[in-house]
Backbone bond lengths (Angstrom), bond angles and torsions (degrees), N, CA, C in turn:
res aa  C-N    CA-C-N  psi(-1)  N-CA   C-N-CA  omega(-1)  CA-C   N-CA-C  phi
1 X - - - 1.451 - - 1.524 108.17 -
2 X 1.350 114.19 132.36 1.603 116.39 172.47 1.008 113.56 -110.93
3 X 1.297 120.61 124.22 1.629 140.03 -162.44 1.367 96.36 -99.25
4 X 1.059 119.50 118.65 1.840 134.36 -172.42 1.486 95.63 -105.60
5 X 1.486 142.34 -17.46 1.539 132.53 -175.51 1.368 79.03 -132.72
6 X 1.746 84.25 156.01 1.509 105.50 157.56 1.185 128.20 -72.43
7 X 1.531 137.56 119.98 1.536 145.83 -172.34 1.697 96.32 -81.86
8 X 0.953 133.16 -28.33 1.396 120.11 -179.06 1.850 112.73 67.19
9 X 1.645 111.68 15.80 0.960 135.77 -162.07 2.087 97.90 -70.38
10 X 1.207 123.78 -5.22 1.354 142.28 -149.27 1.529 77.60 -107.67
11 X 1.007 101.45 -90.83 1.993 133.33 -170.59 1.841 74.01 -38.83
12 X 1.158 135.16 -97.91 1.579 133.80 -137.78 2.069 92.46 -46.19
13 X 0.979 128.51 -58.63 1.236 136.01 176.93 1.837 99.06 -7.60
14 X 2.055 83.50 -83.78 1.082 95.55 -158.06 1.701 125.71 -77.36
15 X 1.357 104.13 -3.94 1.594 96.01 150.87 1.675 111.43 -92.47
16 X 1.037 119.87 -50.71 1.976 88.68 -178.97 1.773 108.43 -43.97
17 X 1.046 114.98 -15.09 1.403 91.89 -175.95 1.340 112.05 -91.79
18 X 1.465 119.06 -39.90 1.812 129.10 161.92 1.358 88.87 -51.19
19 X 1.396 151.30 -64.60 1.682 126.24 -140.63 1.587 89.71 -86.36
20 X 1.478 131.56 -43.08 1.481 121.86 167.39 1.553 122.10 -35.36
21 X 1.017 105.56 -56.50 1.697 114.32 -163.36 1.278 102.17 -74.22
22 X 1.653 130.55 -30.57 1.246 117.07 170.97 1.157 137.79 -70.58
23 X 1.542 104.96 -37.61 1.430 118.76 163.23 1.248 130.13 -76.07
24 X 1.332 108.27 -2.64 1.548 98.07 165.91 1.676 112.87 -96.22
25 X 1.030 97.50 -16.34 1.708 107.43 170.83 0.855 118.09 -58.65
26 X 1.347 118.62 -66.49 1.412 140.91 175.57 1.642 109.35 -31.01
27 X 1.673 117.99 -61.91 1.161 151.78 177.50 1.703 110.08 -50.31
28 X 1.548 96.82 -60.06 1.602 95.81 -178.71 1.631 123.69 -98.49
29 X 1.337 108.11 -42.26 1.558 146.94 170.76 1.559 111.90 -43.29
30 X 1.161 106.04 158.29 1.860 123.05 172.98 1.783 82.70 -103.58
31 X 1.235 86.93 153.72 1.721 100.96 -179.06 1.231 111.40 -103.99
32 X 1.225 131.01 31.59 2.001 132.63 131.97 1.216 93.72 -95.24
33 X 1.394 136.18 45.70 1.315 102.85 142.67 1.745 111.16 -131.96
34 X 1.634 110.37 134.15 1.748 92.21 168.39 0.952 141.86 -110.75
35 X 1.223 143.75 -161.42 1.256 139.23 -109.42 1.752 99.34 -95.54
36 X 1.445 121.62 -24.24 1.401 102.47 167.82 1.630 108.50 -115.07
37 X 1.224 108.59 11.65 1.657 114.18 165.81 1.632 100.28 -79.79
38 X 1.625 131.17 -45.22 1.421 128.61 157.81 1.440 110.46 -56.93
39 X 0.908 134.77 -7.86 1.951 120.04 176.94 1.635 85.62 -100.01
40 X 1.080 111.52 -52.14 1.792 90.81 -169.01 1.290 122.84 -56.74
41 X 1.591 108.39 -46.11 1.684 121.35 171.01 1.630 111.23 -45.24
42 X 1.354 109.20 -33.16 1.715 123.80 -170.95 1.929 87.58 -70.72
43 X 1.549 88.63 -60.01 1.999 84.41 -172.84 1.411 125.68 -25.81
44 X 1.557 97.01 -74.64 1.398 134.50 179.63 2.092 93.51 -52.76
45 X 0.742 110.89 -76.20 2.021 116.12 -180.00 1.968 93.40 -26.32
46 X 0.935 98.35 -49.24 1.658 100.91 -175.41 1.606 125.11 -77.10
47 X 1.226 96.14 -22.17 1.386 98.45 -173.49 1.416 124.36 -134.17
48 X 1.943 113.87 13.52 1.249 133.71 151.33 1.577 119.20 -23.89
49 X 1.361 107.60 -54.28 1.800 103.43 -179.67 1.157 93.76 -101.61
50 X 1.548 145.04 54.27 1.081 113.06 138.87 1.572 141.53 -108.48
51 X 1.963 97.12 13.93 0.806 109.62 -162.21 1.285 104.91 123.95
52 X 1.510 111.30 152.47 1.799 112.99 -162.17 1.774 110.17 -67.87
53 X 1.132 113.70 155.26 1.871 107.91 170.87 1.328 102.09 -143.24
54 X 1.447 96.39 140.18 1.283 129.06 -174.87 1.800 118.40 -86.77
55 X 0.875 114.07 174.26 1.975 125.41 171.58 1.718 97.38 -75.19
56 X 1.192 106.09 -36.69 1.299 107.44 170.68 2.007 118.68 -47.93
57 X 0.920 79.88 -54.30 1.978 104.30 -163.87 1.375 94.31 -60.52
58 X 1.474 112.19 -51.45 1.908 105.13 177.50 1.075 108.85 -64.66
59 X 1.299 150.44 -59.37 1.267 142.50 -177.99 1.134 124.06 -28.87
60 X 1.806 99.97 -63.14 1.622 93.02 172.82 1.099 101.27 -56.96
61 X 1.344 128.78 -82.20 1.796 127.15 -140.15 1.410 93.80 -49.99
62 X 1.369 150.65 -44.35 1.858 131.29 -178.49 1.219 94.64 -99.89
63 X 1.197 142.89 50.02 1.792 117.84 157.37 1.205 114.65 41.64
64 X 1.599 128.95 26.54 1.179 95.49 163.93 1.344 139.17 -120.02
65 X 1.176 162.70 -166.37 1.235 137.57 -160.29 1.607 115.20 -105.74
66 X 1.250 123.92 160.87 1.450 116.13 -157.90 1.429 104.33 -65.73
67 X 1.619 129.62 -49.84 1.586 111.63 -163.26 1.543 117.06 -74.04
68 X 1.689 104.61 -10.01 1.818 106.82 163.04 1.255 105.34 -71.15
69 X 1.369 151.44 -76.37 1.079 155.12 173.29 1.466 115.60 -21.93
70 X 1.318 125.82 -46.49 1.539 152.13 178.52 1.603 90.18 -57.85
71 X 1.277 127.02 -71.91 1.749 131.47 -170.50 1.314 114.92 -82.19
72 X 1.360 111.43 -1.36 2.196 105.13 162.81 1.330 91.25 -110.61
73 X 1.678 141.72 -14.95 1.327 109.25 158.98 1.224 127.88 -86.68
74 X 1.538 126.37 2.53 0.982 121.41 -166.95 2.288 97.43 -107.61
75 X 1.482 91.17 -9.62 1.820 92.89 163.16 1.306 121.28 -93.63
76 X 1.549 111.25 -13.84 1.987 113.96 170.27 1.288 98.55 -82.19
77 X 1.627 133.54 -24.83 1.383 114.03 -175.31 1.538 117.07 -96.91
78 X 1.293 99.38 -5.93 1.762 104.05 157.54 1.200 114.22 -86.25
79 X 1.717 127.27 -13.31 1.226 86.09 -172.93 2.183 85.90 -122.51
80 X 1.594 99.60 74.24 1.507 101.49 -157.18 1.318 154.89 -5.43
81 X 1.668 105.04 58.81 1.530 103.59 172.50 1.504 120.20 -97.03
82 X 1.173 102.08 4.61 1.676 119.80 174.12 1.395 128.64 -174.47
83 X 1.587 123.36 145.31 1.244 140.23 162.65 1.335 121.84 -77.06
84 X 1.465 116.05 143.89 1.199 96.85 167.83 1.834 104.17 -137.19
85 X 1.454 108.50 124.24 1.226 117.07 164.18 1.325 155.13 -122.51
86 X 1.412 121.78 142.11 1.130 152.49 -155.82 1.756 92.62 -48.88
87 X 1.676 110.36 137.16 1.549 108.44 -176.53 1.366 106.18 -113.15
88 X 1.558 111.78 110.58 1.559 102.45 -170.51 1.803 149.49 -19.33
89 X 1.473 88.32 -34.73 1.531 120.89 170.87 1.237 124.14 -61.27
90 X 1.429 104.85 -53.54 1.412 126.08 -175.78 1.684 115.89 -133.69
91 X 1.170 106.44 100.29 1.618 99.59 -162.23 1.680 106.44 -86.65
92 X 1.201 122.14 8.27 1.862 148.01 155.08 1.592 98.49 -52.24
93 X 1.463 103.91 -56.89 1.640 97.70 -163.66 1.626 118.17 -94.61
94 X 1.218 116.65 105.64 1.334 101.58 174.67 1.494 133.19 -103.36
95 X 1.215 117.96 133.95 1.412 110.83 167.18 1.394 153.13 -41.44
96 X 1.146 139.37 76.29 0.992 127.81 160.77 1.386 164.52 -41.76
97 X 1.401 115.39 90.31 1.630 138.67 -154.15 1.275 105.25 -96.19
98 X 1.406 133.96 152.58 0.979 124.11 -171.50 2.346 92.97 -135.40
99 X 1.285 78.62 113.34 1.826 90.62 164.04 1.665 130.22 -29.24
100 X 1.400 119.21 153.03 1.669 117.69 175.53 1.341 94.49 -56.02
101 X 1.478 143.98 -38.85 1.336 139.70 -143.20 1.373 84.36 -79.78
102 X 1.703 111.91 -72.55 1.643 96.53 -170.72 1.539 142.27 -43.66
103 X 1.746 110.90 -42.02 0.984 136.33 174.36 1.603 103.97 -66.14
104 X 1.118 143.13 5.19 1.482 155.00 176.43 1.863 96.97 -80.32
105 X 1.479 106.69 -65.94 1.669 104.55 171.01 1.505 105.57 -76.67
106 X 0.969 141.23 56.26 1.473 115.55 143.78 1.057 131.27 -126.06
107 X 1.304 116.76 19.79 1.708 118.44 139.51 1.514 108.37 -89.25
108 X 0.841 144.36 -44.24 1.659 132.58 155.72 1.553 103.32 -52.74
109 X 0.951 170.24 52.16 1.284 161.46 110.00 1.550 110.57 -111.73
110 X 1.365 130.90 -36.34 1.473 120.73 153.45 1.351 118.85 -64.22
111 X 1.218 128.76 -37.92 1.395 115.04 162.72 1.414 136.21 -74.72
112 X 1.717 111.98 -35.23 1.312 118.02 139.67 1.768 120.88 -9.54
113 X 1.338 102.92 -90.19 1.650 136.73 -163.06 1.791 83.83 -54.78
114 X 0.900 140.73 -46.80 1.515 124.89 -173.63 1.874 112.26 -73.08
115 X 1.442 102.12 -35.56 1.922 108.26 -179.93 1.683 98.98 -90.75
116 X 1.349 122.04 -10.09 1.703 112.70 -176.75 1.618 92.23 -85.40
117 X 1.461 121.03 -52.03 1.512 105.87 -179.73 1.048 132.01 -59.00
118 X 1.318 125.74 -25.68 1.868 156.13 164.31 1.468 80.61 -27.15
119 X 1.445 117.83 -77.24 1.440 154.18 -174.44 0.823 99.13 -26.28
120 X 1.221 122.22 -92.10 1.568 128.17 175.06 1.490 137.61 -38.67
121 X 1.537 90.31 -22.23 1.930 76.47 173.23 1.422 121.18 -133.60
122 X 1.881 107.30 30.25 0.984 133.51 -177.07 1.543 102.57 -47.18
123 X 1.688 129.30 149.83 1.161 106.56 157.88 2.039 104.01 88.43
124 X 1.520 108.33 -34.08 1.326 104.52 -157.20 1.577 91.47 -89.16
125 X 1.397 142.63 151.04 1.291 152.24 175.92 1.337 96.83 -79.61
126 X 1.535 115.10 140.80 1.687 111.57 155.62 1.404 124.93 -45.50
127 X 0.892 117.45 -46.40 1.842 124.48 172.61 1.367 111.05 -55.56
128 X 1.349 120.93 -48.84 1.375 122.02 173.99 1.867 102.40 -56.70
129 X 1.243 106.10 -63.45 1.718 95.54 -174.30 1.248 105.60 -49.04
130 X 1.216 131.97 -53.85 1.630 128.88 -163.30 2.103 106.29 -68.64
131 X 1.064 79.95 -1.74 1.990 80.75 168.50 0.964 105.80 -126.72
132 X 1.755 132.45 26.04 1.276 144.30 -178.17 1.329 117.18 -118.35
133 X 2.407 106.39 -39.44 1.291 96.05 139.26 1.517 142.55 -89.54
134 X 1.197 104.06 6.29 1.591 102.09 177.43 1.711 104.72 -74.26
135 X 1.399 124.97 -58.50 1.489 137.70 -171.13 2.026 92.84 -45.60
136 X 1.543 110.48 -54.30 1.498 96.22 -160.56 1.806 105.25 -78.89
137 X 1.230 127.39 -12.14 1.505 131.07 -179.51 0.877 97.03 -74.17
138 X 1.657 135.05 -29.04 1.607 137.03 -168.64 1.269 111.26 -90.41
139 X 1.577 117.68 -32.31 1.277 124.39 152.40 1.480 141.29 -47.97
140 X 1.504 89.51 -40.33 1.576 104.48 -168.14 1.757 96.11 -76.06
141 X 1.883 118.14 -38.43 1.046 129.99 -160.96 1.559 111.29 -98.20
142 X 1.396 117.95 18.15 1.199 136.81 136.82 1.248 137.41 -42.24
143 X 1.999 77.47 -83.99 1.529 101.83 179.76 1.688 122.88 -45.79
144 X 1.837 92.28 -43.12 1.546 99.60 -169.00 1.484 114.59 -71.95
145 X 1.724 91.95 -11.37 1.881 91.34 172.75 1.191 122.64 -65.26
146 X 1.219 124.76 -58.60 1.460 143.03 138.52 1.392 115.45 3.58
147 X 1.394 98.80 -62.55 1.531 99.36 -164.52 1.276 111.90 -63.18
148 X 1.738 126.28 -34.69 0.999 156.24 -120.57 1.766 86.25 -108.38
149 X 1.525 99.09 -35.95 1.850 91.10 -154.75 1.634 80.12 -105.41
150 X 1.208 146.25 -4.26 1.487 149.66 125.65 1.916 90.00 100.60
151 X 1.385 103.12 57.46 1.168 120.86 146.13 1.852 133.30 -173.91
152 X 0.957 100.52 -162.49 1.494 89.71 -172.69 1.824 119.31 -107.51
153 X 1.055 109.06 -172.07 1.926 108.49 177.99 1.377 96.52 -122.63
154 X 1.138 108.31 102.47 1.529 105.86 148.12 1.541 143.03 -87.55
């Protein structure tokens, strides 16, 4: 398909995700924290017992790159919602623990995250969501093509 106008399909992304991430912060969150220091705290809140997680594990799950990830964990552990420690073996990988302070919201943020999505797709038809995740998996599995073949589409 050749798209002759701009869809602004970029721009819509990235505000539902800025007006998402704020309001659920706002909603569940202490307010020193932002908007992807609350998605990580949300990560980590969710996935505390499932076994230890690494700097590694966030990256993948948000795409983002190690020295961003490196400087919002190193501002949640100043301002104590988590430790992070050194693994005897490999003193490269550290663990990620999360503090009494953090672990304080995470029954308000697991229960949150189940009534905020309610929220979100109130109104939306099942069919519509299920062509809501196909379009963004195709998106996401775009981009990473791209990345992969280490240039862009013009």
């Amino acid at each position: 398909m050749k798209i002759t106008t701009h869809l602004g399909i970029n721009h819509q992304l990235h505000n539902l995700a800025n007006r998402s991430t704020r309001k659920f912060n706002k909603t569940f969150l202490s307010e020193d924290i932002t908007g992807k220091q609350g998605g990580i705290l949300h990560y980590l809140l969710l996935r505390t017992d499932k076994g230890p997680i690494f700097q590694r594990d966030i990256e993948s799950y948000f795409g983002i790159r190690p020295p961003s990830v490196t400087s919002i964990l190193q501002k949640m552990e100043k301002k104590g919602y988590l430790v992070r420690k050194s693994m005897p073996d490999d003193a490269r990988f550290k663990q990620i623990m999360l503090t009494p302070k953090a672990l304080s919201y995470r029954e308000s943020v697991v229960n949150g995250t189940y009534d905020y999505e309610k929220k979100l797709i109130k109104g939306i038809s099942e069919a519509d969501l299920e062509v809501w995740q196909r379009v963004t998996a195709q998106i996401v599995k775009n981009i990473d093509s791209d990345e992969t073949q280490g240039g862009t589409t013009k």
